[in-house]
matplotlib code that plots the C-alpha trace (Angstrom):
import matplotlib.pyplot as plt

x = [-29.2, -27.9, -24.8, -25.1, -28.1, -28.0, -26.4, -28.7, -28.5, -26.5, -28.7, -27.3, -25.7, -27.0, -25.2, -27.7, -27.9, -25.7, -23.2, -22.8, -22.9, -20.3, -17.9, -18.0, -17.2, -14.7, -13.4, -13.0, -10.9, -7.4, -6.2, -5.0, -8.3, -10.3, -8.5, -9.5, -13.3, -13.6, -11.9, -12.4, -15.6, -15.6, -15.3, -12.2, -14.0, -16.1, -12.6, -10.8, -14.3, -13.6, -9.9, -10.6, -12.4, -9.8, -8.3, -10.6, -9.4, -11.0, -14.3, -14.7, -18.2, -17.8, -20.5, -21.9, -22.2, -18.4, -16.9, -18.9, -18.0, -14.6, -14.9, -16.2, -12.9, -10.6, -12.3, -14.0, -17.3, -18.4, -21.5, -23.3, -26.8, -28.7, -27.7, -25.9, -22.5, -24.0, -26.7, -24.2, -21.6, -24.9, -25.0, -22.0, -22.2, -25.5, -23.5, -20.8, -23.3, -25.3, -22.2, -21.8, -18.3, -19.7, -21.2, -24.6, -23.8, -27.1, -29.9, -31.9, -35.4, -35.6, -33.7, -30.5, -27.3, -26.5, -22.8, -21.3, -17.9, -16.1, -15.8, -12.4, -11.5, -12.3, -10.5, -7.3, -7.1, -8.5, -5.4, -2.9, -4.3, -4.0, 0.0, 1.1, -0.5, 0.4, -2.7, -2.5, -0.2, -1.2, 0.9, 0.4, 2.1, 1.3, 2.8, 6.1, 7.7, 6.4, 8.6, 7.6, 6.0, 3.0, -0.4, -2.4, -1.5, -3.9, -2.5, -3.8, -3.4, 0.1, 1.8, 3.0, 6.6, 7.4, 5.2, 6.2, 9.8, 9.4, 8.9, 6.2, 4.0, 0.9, -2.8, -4.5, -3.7, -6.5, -6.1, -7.5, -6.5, -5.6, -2.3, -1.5, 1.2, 0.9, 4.2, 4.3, 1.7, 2.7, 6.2, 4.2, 1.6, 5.3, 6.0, 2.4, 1.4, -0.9, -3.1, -6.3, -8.0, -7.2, -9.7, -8.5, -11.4, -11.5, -8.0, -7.3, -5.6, -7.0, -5.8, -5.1, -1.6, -0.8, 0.5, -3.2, -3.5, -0.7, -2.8, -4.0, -5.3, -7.6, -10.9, -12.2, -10.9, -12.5, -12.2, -15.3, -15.1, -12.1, -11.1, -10.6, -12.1, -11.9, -10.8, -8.7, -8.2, -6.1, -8.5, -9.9, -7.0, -7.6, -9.4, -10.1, -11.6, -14.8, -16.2, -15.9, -17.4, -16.2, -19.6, -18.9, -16.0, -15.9, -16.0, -19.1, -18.1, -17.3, -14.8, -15.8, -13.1, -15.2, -17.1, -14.1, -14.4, -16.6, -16.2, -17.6, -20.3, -20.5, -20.6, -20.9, -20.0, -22.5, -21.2, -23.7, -27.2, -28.3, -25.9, -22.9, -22.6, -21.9, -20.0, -21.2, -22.5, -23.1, -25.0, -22.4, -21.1, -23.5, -22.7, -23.2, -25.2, -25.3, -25.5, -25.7, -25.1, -25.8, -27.7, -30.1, -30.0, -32.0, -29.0, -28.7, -32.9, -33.1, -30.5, -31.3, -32.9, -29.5, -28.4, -30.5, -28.6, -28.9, -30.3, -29.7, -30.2, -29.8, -30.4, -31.4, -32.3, -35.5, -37.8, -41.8, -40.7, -38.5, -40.7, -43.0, -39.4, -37.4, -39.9, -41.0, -37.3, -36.3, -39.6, -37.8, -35.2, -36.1, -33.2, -33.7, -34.4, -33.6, -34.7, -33.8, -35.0, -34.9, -36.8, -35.4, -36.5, -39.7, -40.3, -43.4, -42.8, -44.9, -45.7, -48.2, -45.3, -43.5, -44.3, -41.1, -41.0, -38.4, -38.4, -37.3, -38.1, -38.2, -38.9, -37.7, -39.8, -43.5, -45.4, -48.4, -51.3, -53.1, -50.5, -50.7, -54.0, -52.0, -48.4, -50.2, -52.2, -48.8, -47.1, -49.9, -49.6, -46.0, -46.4, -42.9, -42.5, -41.3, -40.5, -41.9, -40.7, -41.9, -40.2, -41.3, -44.5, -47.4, -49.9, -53.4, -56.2, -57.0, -53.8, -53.1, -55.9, -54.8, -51.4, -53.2, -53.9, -50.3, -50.6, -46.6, -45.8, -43.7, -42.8, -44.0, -42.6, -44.7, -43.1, -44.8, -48.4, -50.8, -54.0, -56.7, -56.7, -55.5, -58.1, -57.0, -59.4, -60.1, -58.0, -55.6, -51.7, -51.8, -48.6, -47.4, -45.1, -44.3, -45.8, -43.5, -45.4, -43.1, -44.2, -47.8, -48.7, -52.5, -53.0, -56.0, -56.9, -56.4, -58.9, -59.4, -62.1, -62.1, -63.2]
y = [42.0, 39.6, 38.8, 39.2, 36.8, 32.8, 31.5, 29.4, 27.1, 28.3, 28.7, 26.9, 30.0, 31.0, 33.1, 35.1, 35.6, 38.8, 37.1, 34.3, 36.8, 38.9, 35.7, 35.3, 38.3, 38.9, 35.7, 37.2, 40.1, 40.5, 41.4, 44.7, 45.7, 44.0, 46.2, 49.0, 48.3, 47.5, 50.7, 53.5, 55.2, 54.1, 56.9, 56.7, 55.2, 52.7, 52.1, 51.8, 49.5, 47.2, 46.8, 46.3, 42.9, 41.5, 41.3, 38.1, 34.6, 33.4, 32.5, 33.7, 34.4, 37.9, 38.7, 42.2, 43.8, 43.0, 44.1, 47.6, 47.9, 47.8, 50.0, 53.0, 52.1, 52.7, 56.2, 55.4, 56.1, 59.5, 61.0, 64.0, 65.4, 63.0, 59.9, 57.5, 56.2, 52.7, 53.3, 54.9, 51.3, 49.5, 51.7, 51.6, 47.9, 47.8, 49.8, 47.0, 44.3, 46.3, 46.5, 42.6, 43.1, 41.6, 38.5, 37.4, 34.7, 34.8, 37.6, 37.9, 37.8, 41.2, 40.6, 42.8, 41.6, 39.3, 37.6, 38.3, 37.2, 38.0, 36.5, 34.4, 36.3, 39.7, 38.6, 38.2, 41.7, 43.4, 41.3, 42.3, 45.6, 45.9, 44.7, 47.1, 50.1, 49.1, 48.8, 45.2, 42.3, 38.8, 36.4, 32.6, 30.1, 31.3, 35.1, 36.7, 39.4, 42.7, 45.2, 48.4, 50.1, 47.5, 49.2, 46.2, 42.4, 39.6, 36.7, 33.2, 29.6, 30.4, 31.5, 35.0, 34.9, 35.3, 38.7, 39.7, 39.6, 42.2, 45.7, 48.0, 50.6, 49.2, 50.1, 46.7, 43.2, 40.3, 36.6, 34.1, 29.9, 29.0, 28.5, 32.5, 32.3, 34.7, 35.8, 36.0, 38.2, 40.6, 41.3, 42.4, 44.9, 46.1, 47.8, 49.1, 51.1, 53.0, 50.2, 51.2, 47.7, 44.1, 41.5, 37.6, 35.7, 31.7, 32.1, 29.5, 32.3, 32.8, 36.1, 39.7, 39.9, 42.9, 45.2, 45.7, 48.2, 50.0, 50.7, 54.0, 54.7, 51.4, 51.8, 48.3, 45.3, 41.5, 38.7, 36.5, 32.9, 33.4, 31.2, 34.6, 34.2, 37.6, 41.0, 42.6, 46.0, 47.2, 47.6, 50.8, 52.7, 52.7, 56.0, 55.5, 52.2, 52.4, 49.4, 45.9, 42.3, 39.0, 36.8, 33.7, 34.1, 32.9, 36.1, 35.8, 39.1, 42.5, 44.9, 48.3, 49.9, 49.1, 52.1, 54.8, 54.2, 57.0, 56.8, 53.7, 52.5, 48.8, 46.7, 43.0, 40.1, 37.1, 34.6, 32.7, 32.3, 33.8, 37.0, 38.3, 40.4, 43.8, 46.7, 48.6, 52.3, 51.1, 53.8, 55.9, 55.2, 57.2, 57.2, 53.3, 52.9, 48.6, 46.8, 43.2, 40.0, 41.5, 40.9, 42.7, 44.6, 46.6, 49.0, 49.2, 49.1, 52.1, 54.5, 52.4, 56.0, 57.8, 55.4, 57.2, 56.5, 52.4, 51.3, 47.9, 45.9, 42.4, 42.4, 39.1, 38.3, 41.1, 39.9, 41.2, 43.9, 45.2, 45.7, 49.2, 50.9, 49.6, 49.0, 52.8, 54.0, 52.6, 53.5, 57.1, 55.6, 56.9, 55.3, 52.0, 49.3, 46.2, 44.7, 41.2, 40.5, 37.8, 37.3, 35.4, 31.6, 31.8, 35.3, 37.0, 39.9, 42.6, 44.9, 47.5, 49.9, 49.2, 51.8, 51.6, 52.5, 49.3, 47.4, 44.0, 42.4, 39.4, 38.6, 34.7, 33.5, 33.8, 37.2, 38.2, 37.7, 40.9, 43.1, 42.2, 44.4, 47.2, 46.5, 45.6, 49.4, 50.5, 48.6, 49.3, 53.3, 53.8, 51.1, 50.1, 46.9, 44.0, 41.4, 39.8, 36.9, 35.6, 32.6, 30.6, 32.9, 31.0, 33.1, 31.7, 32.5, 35.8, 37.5, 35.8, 38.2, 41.1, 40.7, 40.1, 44.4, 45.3, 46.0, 46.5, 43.2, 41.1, 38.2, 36.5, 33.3, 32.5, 29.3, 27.3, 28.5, 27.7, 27.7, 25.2, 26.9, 29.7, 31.7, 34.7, 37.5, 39.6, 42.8, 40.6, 40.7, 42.6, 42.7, 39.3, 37.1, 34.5, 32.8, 30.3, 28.1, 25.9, 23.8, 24.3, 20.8, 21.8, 23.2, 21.7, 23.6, 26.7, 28.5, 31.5, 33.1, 36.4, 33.9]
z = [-2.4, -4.9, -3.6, 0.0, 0.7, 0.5, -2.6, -4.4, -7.3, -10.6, -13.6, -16.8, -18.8, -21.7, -24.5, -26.6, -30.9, -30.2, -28.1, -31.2, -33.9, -32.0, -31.5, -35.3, -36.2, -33.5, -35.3, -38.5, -37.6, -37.3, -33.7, -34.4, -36.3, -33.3, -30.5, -32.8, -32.6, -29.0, -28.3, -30.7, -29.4, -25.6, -23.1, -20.8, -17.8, -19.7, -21.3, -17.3, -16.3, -19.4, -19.0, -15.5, -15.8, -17.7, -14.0, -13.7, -15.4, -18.6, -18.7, -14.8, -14.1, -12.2, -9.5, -10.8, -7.6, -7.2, -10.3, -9.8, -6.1, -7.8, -10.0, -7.9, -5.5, -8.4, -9.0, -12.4, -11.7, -12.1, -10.9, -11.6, -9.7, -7.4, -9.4, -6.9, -8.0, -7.2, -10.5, -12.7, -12.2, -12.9, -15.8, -16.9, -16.9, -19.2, -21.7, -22.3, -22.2, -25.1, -26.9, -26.6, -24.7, -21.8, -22.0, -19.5, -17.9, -15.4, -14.6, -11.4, -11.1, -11.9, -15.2, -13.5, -14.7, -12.0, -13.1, -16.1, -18.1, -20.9, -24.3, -24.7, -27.3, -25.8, -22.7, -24.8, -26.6, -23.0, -21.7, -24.1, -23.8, -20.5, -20.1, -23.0, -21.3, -17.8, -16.5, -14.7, -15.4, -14.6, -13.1, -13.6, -15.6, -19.1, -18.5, -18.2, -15.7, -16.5, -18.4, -17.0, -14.2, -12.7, -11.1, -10.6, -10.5, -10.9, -9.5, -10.7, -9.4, -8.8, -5.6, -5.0, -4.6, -8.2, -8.3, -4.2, -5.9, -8.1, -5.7, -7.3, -5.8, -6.4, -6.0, -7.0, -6.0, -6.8, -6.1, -7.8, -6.6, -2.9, -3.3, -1.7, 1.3, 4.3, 3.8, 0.7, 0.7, 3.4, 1.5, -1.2, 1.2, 2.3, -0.9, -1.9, 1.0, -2.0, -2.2, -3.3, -3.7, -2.3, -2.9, -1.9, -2.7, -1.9, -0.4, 2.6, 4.7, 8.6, 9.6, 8.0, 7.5, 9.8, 7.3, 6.1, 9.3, 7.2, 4.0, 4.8, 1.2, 0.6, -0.4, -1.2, 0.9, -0.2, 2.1, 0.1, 1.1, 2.6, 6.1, 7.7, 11.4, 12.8, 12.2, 13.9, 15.8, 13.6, 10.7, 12.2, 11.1, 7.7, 7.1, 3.5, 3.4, 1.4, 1.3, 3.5, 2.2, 3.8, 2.5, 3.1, 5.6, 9.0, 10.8, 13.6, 15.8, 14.5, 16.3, 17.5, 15.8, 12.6, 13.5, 13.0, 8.9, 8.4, 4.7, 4.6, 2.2, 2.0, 4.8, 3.7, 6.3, 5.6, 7.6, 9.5, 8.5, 12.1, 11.5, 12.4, 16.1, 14.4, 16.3, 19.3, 17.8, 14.3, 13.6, 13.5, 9.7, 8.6, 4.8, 4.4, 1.5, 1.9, 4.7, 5.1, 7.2, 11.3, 14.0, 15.4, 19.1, 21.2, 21.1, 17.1, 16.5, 18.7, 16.9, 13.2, 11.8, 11.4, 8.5, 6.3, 3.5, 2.8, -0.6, 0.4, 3.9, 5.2, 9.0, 11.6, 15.1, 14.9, 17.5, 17.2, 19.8, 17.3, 14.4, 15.3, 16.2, 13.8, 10.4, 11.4, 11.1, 7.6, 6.6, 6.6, 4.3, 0.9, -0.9, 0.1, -3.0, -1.4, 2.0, 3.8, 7.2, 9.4, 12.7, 15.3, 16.0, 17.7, 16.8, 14.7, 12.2, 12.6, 9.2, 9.6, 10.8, 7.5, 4.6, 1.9, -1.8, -1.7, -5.1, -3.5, -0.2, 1.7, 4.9, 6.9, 10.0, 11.0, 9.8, 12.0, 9.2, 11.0, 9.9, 5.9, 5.2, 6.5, 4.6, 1.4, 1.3, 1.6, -1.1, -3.3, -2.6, -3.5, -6.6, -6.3, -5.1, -7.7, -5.9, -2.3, -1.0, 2.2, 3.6, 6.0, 6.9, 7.7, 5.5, 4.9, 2.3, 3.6, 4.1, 0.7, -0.7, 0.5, -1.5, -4.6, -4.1, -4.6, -8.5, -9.6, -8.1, -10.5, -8.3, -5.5, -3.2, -0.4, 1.9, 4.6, 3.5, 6.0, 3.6, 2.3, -1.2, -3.9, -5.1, -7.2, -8.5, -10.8, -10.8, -9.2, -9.7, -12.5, -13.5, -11.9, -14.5, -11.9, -8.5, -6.3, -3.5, -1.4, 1.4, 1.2, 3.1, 3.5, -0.3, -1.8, -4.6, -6.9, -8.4, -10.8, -9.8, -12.4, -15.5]

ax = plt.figure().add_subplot(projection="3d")
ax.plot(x, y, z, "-o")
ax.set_aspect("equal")
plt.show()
């Protein structure tokens, strides 16, 4: 889960040939001519997903998983057979990177798209673009009132009295600065009670303004790094809501009346690194496709097999007792791609009842070195797995060997290993492009073994 784990260091960006080619050229066209190119042959939703990040501020480096979680709210994702509309957003947002109109700013591990922004001059025409059709008007200290009828607002580094002034039905209002006012921004949730997204990102506010409770037709709400410290009751009213992420918020309790949003498929609230206490009866919102950021209970391991649908989990607090009845549940989930768990302090993961055809996983805390043999054979049978990280495991040379079995394994991070040495055979990690040992105070040597 690239968003919704710990946020670690920012790699330098890096603009490709393409990207520098496309700048020149884009230089060397009129702005007319330009608006022509970068809309002639896109489909209408590529067109909607393109317009739509011109939401963000210059040279913004947009979380991918965000911008597409915003994209299915708005409708424009469209999905036909067994396809997810998570994978068609992620492939939507391949198809305006290969067209250079979205620039990488950083890949994962996995070499997925993991922020992206848009080239300066892009961001003007999209911009322009946008305003003249009505599709989103930006209000900050370089743009005027808006002429006609407003569906979206971007709001940035400016307060919102000079946009709550202005009453419009609206169905998207983003924030960008910390300069938003409470009751500024309640006037405006007055007057657009067909909200479909509201995202307040790195805004200082400490409460939901209670006209939230009235927006019965939103379908994304974003509270990221907000100073938000609970939610309140309220918020199960709203029917619609599709998808919830508060990461980096101060939220550290859930309310049950989380668990009426049956339409919910996102449920992000990383908060603490131990967890956030999520609702009683979780299990219950049964179309969540992402989950990430709770705590572990006997209560929620024991009814964890009816959220069959996840494709992405983040769970703490799993003691060893856990593991057989909870690793044998998700083992039934067969759209799951990436897994995060965290054992509780003191605790010991226990593997051999995990068999998954997940892509990425990592596992924080102690893992019982008995149970590798077992979890490896597994790995190795469905030939999925990319990338295993295991933090702070304890593994030694043997249950070191028995990884070196799982053949698709691209990348590996082993922390706190316990071993004298690092021998590596033939046959071994086939396919492996990179290795990553941290605190490995008794390592003493590494040695091929297949020359």
């Amino acid at each position: 889960m690239r968003k919704y784990r710990t946020i670690q260091n920012e790699k330098k960006t890096t603009t490709t040939t393409e990207e520098n080619k496309y700048g020149y050229i884009c230089r060397s066209l009129s702005r007319a001519c330009l608006c022509h190119v970068i809309f002639a042959d896109l489909s209408s939703n590529l067109k909607n997903c393109l317009l739509y990040c011109g939401i963000y501020p210059e040279d913004y480096k947009i979380y991918a998983d965000t911008i597409t979680n915003q994209w299915i709210a708005e409708g424009f994702v469209e999905t036909s057979g067994r396809r997810t509309h998570e994978e068609v957003a992620e492939d939507y947002l391949n198809e305006l990177v290969s067209r250079c109109l979205l620039q990488v700013v950083k890949r994962d591990e996995v070499e997925r798209v993991e922020r992206c922004s848009l080239h300066d001059i892009i961001h003007s025409m999209v911009v322009s673009k946008s305003e003249e059709e009505d599709f989103f008007v930006v209000y900050g200290s370089s743009r005027h009132s808006p002429r006609g009828r407003v569906r979206r607002v971007s709001i940035q580094n400016c307060n919102l009295e000079s946009a709550s002034n202005n009453e419009y039905s609206l169905r998207s209002i983003f924030t960008f600065g910390d300069k938003i006012r409470l009751n500024s921004l309640s006037i405006m949730l007055k007057t657009s009670k067909l909200l479909r997204v509201l995202d307040l990102p790195r805004t200082s506010i400490e409460k939901l303004p209670e006209e939230v409770s009235n927006l019965f037709n939103l379908h994304y709400l974003g509270l990221d790094d907000t100073g938000i410290k609970e939610l309140p009751k309220s918020i199960g009213s709203l029917q619609n809501l599709q998808m919830l992420t508060a990461v980096g918020a101060k939220i550290t309790e859930l309310p049950n009346e989380l668990t009426k949003l049956r339409r919910l498929r996102l449920l992000a609230v990383v908060s603490d690194p131990i967890g956030v206490m999520p609702p009683k009866q979780i299990w219950k919102l049964k179309n969540l496709r992402i989950l990430g950021g709770i705590k572990a209970t006997d209560e929620i391991v024991r009814n964890f097999e009816t959220l069959t649908k996840l494709t992405m989990l983040g769970i703490t607090e799993i003691r060893g007792e856990h593991c057989v009845v909870f690793f044998t549940a998700i083992s039934k989930f067969s759209h799951l791609k990436d897994l995060f768990v965290q054992a509780k302090d003191g605790e010991v993961l226990q593997l051999q009842a995990l068999n998954t055809s997940a892509s990425e996983i990592e596992f924080n805390r102690l893992v019982e070195r008995t149970s590798v043999p077992q979890f490896s054979r597994s790995l190795q049978y469905h030939n999925s797995i990319r990338k295993l990280t295991l933090s702070n495991s304890g593994l030694d040379e043997n249950s070191f060997s028995c990884l070196q079995e799982i053949r698709s394994l691209r990348i590996l991070g082993l922390e706190c290993y316990k071993g004298n040495e690092l021998c590596f055979h033939e046959m071994s990690f086939l396919m492996l492009r990179k290795l990553k040992v941290q605190e490995a105070p008794h390592l003493e040597r590494i040695e091929n073994l297949s020359k």
